[in-house]
C-alpha positions as a LaTeX table, in Angstrom:
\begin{tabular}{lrrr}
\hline
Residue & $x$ (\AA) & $y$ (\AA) & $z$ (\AA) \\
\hline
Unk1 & 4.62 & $-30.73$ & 82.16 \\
Unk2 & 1.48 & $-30.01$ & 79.96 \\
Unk3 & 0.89 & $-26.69$ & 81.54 \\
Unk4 & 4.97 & $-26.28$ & 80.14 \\
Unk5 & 4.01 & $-27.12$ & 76.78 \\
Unk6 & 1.18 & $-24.76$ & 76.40 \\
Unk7 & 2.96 & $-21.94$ & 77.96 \\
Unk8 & 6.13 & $-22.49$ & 75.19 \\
Unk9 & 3.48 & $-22.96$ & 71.96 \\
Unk10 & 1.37 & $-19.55$ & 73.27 \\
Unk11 & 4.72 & $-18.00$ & 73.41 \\
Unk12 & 5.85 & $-19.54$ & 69.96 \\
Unk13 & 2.57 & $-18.70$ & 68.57 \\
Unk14 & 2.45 & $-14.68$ & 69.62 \\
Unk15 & 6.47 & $-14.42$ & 68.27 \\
Unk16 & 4.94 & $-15.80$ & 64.99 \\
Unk17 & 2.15 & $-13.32$ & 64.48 \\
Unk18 & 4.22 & $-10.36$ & 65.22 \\
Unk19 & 6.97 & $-11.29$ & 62.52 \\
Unk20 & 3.69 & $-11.78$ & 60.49 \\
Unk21 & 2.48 & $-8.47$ & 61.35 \\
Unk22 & 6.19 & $-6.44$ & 60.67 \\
Unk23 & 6.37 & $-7.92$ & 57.34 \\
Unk24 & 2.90 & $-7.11$ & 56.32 \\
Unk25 & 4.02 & $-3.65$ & 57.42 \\
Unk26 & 7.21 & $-3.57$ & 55.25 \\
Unk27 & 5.82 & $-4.68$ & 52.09 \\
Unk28 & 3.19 & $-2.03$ & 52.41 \\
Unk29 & 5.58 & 0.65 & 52.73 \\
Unk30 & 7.81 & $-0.79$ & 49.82 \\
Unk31 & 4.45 & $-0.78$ & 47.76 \\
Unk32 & 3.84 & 2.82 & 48.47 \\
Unk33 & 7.17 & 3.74 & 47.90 \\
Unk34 & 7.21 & 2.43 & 44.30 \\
Unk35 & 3.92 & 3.77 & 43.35 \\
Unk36 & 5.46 & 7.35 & 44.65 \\
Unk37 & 8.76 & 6.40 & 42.55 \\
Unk38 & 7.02 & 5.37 & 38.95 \\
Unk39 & 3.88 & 8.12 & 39.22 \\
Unk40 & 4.09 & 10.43 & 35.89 \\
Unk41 & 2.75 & 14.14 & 35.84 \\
Unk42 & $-0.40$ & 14.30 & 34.33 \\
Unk43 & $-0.22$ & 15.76 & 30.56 \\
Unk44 & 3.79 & 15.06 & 31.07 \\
Unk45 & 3.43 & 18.16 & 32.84 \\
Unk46 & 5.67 & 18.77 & 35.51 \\
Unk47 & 4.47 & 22.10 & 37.83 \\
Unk48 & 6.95 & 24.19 & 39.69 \\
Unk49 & 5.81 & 26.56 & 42.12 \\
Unk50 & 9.01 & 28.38 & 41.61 \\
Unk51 & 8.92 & 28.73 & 38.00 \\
Unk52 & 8.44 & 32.10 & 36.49 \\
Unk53 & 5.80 & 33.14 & 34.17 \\
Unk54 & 7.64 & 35.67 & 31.32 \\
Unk55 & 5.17 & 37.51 & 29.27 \\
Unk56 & 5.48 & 38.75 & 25.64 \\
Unk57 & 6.15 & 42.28 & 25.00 \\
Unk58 & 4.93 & 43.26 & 21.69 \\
Unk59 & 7.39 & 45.63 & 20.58 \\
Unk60 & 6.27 & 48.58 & 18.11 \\
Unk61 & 8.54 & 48.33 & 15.24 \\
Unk62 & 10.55 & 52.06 & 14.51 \\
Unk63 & 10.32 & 53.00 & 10.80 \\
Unk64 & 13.10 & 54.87 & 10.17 \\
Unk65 & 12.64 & 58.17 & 8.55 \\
Unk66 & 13.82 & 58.28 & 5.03 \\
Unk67 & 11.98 & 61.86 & 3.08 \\
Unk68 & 11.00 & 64.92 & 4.27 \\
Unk69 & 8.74 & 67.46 & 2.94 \\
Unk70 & 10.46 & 70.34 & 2.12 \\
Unk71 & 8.90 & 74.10 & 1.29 \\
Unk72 & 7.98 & 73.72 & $-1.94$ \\
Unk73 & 5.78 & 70.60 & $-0.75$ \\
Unk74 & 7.80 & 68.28 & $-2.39$ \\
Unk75 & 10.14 & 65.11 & $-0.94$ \\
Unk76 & 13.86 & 65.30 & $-0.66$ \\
Unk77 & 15.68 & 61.83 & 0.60 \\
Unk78 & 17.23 & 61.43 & 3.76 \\
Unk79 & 20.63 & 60.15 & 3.76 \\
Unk80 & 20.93 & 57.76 & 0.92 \\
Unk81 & 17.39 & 57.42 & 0.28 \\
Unk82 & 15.80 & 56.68 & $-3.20$ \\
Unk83 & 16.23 & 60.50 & $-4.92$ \\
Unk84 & 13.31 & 59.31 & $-7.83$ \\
Unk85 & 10.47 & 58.98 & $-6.20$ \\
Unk86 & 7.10 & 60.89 & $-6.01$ \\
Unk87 & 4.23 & 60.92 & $-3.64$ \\
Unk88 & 0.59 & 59.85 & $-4.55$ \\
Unk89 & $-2.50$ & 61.34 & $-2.57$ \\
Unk90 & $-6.10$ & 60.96 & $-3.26$ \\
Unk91 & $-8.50$ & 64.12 & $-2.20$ \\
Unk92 & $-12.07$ & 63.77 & $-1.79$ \\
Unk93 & $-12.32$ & 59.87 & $-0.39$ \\
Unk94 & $-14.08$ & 58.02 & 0.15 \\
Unk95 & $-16.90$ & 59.18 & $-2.35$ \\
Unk96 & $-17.62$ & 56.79 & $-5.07$ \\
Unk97 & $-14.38$ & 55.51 & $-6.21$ \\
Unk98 & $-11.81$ & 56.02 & $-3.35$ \\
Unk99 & $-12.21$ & 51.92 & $-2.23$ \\
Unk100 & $-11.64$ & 50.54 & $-5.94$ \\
Unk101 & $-8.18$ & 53.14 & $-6.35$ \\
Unk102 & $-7.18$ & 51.73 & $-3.63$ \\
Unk103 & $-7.56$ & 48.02 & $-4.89$ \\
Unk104 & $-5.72$ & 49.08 & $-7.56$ \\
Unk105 & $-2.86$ & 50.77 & $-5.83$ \\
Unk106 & $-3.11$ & 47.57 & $-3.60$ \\
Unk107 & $-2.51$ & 45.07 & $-6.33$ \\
Unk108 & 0.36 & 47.35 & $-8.09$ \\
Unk109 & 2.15 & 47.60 & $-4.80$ \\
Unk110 & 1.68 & 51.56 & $-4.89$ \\
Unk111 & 1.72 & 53.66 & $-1.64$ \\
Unk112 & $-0.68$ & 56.57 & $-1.06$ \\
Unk113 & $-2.37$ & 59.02 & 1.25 \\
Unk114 & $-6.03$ & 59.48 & 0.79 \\
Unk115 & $-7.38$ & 62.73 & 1.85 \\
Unk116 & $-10.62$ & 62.33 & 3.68 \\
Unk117 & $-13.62$ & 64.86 & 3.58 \\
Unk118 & $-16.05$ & 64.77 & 6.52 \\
Unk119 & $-19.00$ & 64.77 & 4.94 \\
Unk120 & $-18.04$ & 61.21 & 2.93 \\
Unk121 & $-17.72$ & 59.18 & 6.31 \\
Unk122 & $-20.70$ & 60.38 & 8.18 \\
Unk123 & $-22.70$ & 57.38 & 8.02 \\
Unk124 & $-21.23$ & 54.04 & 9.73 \\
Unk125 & $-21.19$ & 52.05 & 6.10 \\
Unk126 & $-18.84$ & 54.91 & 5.01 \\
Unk127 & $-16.82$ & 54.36 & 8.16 \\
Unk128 & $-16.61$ & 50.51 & 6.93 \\
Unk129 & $-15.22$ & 51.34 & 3.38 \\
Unk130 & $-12.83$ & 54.29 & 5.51 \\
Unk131 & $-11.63$ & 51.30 & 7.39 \\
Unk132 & $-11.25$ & 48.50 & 4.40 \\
Unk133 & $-8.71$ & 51.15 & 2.54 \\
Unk134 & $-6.83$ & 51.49 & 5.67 \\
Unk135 & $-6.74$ & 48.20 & 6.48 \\
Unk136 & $-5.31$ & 47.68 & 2.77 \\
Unk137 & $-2.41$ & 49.69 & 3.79 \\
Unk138 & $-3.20$ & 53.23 & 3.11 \\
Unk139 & $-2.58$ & 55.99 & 4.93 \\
Unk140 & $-5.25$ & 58.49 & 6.17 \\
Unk141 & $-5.07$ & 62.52 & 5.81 \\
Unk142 & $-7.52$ & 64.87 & 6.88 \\
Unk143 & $-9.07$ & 67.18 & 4.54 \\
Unk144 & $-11.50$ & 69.19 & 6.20 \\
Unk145 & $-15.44$ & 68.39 & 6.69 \\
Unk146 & $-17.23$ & 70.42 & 4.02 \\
Unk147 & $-14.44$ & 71.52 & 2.05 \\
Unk148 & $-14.18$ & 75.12 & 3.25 \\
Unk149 & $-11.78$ & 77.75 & 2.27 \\
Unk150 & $-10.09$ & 77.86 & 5.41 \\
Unk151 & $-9.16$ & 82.08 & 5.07 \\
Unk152 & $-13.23$ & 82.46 & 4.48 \\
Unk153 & $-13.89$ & 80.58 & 7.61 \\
Unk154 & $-14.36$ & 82.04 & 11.53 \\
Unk155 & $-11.65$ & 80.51 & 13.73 \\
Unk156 & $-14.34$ & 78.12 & 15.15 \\
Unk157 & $-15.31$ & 77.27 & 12.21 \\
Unk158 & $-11.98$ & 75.74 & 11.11 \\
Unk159 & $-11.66$ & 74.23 & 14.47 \\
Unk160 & $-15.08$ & 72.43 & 13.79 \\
Unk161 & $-13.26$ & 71.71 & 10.18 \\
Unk162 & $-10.54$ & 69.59 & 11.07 \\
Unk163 & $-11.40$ & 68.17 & 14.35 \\
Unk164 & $-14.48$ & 66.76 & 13.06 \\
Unk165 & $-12.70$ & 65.14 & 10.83 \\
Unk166 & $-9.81$ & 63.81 & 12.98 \\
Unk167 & $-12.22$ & 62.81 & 15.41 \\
Unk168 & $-14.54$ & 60.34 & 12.86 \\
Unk169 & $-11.44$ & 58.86 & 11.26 \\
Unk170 & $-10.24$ & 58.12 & 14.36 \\
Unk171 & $-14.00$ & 56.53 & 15.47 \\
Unk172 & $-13.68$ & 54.81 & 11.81 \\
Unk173 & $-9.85$ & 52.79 & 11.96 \\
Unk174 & $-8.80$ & 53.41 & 15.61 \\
Unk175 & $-6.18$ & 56.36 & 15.43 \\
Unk176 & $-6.33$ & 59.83 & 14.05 \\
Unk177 & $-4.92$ & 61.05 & 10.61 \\
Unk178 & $-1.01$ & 61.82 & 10.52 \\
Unk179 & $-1.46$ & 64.10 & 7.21 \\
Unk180 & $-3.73$ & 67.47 & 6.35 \\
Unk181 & $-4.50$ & 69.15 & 3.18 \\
Unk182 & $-6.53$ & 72.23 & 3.58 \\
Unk183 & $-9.16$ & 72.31 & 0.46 \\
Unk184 & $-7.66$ & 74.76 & $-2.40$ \\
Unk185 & $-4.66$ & 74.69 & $-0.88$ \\
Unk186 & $-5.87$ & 77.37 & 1.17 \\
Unk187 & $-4.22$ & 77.70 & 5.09 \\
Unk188 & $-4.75$ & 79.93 & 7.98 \\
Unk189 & $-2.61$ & 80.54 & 11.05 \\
Unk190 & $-4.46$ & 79.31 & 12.82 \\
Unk191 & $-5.43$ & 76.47 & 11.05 \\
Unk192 & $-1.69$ & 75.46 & 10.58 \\
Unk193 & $-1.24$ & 76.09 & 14.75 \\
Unk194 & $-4.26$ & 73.50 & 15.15 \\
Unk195 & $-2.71$ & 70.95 & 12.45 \\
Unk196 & 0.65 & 71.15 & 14.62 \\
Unk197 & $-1.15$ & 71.07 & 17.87 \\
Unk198 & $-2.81$ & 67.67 & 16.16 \\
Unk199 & 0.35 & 66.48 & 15.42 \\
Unk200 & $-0.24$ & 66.32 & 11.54 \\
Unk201 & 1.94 & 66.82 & 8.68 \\
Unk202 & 0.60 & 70.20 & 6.88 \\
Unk203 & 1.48 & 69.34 & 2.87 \\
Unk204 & $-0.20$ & 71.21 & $-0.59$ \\
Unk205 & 1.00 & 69.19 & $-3.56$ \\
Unk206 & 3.46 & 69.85 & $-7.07$ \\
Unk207 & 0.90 & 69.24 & $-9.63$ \\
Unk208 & $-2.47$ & 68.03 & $-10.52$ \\
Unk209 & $-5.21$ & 68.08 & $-13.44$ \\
Unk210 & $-8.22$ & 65.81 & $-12.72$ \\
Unk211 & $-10.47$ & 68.63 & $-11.98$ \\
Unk212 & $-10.11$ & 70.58 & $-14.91$ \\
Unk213 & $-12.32$ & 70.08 & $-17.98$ \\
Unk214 & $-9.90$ & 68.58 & $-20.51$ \\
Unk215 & $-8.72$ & 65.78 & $-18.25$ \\
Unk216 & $-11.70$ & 64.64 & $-16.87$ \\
Unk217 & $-10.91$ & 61.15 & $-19.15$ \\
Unk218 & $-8.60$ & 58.17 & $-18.68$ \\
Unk219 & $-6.46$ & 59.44 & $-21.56$ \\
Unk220 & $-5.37$ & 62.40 & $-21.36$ \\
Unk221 & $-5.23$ & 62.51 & $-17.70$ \\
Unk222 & $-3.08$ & 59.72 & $-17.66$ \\
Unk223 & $-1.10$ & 61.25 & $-20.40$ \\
Unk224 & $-0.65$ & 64.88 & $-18.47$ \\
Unk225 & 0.16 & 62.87 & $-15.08$ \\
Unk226 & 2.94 & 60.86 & $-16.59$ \\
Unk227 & 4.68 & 63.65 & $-18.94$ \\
Unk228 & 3.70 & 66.91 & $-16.86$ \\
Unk229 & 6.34 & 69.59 & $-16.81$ \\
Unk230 & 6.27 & 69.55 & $-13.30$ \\
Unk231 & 7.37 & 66.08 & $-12.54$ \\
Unk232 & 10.29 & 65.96 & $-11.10$ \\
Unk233 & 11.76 & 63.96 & $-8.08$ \\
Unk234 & 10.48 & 64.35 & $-4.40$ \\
Unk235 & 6.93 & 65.23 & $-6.59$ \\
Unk236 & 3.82 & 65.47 & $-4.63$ \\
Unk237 & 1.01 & 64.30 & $-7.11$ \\
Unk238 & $-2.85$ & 65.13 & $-5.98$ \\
Unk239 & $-5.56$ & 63.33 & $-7.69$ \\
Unk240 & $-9.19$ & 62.67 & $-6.49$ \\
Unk241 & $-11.86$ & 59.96 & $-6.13$ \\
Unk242 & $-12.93$ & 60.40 & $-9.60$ \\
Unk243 & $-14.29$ & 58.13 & $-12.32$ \\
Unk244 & $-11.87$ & 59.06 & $-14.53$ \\
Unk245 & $-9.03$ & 58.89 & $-12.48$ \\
Unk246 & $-9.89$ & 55.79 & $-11.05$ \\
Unk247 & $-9.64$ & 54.59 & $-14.69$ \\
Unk248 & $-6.69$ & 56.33 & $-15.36$ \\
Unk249 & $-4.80$ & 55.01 & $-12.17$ \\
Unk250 & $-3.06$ & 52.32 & $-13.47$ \\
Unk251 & $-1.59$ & 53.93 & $-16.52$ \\
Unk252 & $-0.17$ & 56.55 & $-14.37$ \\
Unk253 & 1.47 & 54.14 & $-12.01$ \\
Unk254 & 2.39 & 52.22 & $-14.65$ \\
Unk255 & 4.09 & 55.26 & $-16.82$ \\
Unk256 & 5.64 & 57.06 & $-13.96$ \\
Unk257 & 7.37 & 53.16 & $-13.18$ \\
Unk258 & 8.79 & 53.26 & $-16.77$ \\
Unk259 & 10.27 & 56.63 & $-16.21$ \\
Unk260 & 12.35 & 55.25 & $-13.11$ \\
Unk261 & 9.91 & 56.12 & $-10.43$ \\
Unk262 & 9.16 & 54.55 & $-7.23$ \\
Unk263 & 6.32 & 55.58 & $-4.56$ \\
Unk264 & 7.26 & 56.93 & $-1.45$ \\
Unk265 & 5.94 & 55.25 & 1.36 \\
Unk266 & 3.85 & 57.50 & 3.62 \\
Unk267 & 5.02 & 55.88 & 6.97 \\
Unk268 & 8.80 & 57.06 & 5.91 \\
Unk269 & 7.74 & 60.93 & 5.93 \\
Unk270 & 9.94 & 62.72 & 8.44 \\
Unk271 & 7.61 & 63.68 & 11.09 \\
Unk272 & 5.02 & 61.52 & 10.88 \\
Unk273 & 4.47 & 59.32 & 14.30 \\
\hline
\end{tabular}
């Protein structure tokens, strides 16, 4: 009887742990089930292997063209383009005035082409003041290295001319001048095969005074600029880094704005990439 009794509480007492055991076992899996169930990505980021990665294109906006130059070097409009406008360029930048013009074109909202000359950007702080006034929003044009008459000049010679050039404005802002203006509006064949090959825009100009004696103040260049005979729409006006055109510069944009003109924009020339 008492070996009955032991063998029924040993039995009772191994059925108890193993119920024990299975519900330790349960809760532990419920436990590790919730923490699965209420975990949050870290950051409230959720990663998916899956998920596709799109990159940005930058797309290069198209300007549409809205002049072209036609063969008397002046602008006609394209389609229903602004007839009375005229075209600014600066020759002989950057010497000592080209950087303050262009401040002033900057803060009158005025487009323009300056006309570079090799022999001004030769050093690397002349390549800094090349870059400030086409980071202002100007347009660069190539106008030789030393000023040579082209037709006076060996056909390596005018190769040396323009490329040099080209070559240092594009060292100076990062791309290579869309414009070209041969000094005393002088060309060559072969000059304007090299300027085509370069994929510049060959242009002279419609009028101009600074350089002669009688306009070399703010006055009366300003005056002659504003009322010359010449100006007419599509006009291509040249004027150079010079004290007294730098003075006069704001009296000319001014005055040609109170005759009904607007600036063309050099980025609309037909042509131009």
């Amino acid at each position: 009887m008492n070996k009955y009794l032991v063998y029924i509480l040993a039995t009772l007492i191994l059925l108890l742990s193993a119920c024990s055991n299975d519900t330790s076992k349960e809760e532990v899996k419920d436990k590790l089930t919730q923490d699965v169930e209420s975990s949050e990505p870290v950051d409230g980021v959720i990663e998916d292997e899956d998920e596709e990665v799109v990159e940005e294109v930058e797309v290069e906006e198209v300007i549409e063209p809205l002049y072209e130059l036609n063969t008397s070097w002046a602008f006609q409009p394209i389609n229903d383009a602004n007839p009375k406008v005229v075209l600014l360029t600066i020759d002989d930048a950057p010497d000592k005035y080209a950087l303050e013009m262009a401040k002033t074109l900057k803060e009158l909202d005025a487009p323009a082409i300056f006309f570079v000359n090799g022999h001004f950007i030769d050093t690397d702080e002349e390549k800094a003041i090349l870059k400030e006034i086409h980071e202002l929003g100007f347009a660069i044009g190539n106008h030789t290295k030393t000023h040579a008459n082209l037709k006076q000049s060996s056909e390596e010679q005018q190769k040396e001319e323009i490329l040099f050039v080209s070559d240092a404005v594009e060292e100076a802002i990062g791309e290579r001048p869309k414009f070209f203006r041969a000094p005393f509006g002088v060309n060559t064949d072969f000059s304007r095969a090299l300027v085509l090959d370069e994929k510049m825009l060959l242009m002279n100009w419609s009028y101009g005074y600074d350089w002669e004696k009688q306009y070399m103040e703010e006055a009366t260049l300003a005056d002659i600029m504003v009322n010359s005979e010449y100006l007419r729409d599509g006009a291509n006006l040249l004027m150079h880094d010079r004290k007294w055109t730098a003075e006069a510069l704001t009296t000319i944009v001014e005055g040609l704005r109170a005759k009904g003109y607007d600036f063309i924009n050099p980025n609309t020339i037909k042509g131009v990439e």
